[in-house]
C-alpha positions in Angstrom: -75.0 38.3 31.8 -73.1 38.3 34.6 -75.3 36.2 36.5 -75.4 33.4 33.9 -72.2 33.5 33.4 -71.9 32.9 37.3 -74.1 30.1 37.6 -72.2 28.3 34.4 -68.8 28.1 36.1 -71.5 27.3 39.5 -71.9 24.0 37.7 -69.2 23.4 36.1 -67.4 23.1 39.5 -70.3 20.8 40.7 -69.9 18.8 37.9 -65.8 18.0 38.1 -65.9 17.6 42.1 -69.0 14.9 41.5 -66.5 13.1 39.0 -63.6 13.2 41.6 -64.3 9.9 42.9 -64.8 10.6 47.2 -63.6 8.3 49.6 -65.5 8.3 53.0 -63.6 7.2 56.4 -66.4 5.6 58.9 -64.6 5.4 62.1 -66.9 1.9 64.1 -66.4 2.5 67.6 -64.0 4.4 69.7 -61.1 5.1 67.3 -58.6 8.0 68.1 -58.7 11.2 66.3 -55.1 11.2 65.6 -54.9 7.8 63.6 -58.3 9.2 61.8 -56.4 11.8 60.8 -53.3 9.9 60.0 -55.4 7.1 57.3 -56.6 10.3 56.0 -53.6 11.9 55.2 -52.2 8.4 53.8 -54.8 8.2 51.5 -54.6 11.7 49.9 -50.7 11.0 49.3 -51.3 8.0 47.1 -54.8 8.8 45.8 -56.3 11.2 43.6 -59.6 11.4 45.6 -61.6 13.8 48.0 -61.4 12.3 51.2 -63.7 13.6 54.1 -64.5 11.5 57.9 -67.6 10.7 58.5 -69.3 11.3 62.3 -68.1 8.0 64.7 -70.9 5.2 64.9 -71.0 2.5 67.2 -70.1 -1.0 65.5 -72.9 -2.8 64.4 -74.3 -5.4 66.6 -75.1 -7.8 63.4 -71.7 -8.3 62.9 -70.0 -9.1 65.9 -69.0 -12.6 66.8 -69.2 -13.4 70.0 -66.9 -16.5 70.4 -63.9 -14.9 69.9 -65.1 -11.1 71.0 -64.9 -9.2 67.6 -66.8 -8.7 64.3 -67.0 -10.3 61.1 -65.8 -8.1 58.1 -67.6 -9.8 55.3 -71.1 -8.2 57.6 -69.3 -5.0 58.3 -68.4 -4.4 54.4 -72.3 -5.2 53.8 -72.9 -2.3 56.0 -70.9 0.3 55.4 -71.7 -0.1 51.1 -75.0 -0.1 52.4 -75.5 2.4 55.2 -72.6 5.3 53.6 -74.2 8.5 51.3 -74.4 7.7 47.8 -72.2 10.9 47.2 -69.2 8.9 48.2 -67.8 5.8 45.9 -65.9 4.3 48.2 -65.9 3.8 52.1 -63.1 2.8 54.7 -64.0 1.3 57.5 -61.6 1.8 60.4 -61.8 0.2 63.8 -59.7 -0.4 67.3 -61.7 -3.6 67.4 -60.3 -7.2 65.9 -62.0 -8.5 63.4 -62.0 -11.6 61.1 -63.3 -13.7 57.9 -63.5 -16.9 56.5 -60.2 -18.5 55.0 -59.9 -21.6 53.3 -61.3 -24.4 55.9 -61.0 -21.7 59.0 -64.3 -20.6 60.0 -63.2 -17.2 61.8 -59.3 -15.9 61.0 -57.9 -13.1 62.4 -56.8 -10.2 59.5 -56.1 -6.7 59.4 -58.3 -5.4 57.3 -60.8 -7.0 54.2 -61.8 -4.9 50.9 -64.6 -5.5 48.3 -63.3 -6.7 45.4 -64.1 -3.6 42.4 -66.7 -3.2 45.6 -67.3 0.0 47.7 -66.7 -0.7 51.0 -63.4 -1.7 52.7 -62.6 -2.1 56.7 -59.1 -1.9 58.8 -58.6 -3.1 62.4 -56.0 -1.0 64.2 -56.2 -4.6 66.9 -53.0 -6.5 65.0 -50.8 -3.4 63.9 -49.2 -3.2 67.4 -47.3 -6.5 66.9 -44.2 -7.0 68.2 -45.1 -3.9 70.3 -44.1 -1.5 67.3 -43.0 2.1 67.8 -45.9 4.7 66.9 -44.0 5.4 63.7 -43.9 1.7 62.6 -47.9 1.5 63.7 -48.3 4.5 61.7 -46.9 3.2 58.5 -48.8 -0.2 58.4 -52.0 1.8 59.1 -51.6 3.3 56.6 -50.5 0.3 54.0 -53.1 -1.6 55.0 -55.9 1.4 54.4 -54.6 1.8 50.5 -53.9 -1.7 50.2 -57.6 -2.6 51.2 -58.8 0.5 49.3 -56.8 -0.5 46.0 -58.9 -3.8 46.2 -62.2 -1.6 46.0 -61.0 0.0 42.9 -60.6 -3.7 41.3 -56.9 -4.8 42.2 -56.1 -8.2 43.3 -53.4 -9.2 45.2 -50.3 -8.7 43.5 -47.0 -10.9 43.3 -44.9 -8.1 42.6 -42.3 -8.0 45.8 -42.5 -4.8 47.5 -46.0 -3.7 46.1 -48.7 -2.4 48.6 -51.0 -4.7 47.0 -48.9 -8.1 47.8 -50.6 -10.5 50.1 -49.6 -9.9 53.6 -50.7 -13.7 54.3 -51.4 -12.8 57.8 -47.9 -12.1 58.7 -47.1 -8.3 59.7 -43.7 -8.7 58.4 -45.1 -8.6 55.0 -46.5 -5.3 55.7 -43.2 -4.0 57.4 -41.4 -5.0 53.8 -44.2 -3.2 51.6 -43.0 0.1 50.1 -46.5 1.3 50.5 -46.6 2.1 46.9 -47.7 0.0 43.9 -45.7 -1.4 41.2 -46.0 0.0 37.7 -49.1 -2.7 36.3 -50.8 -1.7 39.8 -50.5 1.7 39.4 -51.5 1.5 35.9 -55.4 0.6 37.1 -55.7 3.2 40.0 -56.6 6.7 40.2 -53.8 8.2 41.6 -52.4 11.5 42.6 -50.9 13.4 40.6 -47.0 13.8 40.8 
């Protein structure tokens, strides 16, 4: 009896920790342990998920763009939603390297970071953070905005008008970033799972 009664609550834990939705961080190339660590922690203190790192993998040559040395995000979030275990719903990408997409009439701009829209798979470049050669806490914090900003577009947010909210269009500019709370606004949080207070 004892036994059943073991492997019962056995499952039942399997079962709620496969519900927990499970974020993945992919570090592409040669990305320091410490700022790993740091999009890790900032994603555990908004969201309600299991985060865990994946092993480093080189970036994938399909996706770099050799006219302006760096790699194309658009191929880089078809590869990670492709190439990361099924056991995890959502992936983060994160880089050192610049990378870019296509906006408007430009063929190849420059952006921090690029999420699937109610997708999987999100990527962050650490390459434009250092702007305006920002103190390690100011790097720090738009890391980490940028992560659960690109990670809030993977669980079906848009960009948001709301002033202040993580999920407002940084346009490009860094400054936008610098004036994000890092937090969404009430509609935003509304549609995300998040932790618990």
């Amino acid at each position: 009896m004892v036994k059943i009664l073991s492997c019962l609550v056995l499952t039942l834990a399997v079962r709620v920790s496969a519900a927990e939705p499970a974020v993945a961080i992919q570090p592409l190339g040669k990305v320091p342990a410490a700022q790993v660590e740091k999009v890790k922690a900032g994603i555990r203190a908004l969201y309600g998920v299991r985060v865990e790192v994946l092993p480093a993998k080189p970036l994938p040559q399909a996706a770099y763009y050799p006219p302006r040395d760096r790699y194309k995000a658009d191929k880089l979030l078809d590869i990670l939603a492709a190439e990361t275990p099924a056991d995890f719903t959502k992936v983060v990408g994160l880089t050192a390297r610049d990378i870019s997409t296509r906006k408007d009439e430009i063929p190849d701009w420059g952006i921090f970071g690029l999420g699937q829209l109610g997708g999987r798979a999100c990527v962050v470049s650490t390459y434009r953070l250092h702007a305006g050669r920002a103190s390690e806490p100011l790097f720090e914090s738009r890391l980490s905005k940028v992560v659960v900003h690109e990670l809030g577009h993977t669980f079906g947010l848009d960009h948001c008008p709301v002033a202040g909210c993580f999920m407002q269009d940084a346009g490009g500019k860094i400054a936008t970033v610098d004036g994000e709370a890092g937090k969404p606004c009430p509609a935003c949080a509304a549609k995300l799972p998040l932790k618990a207070p």
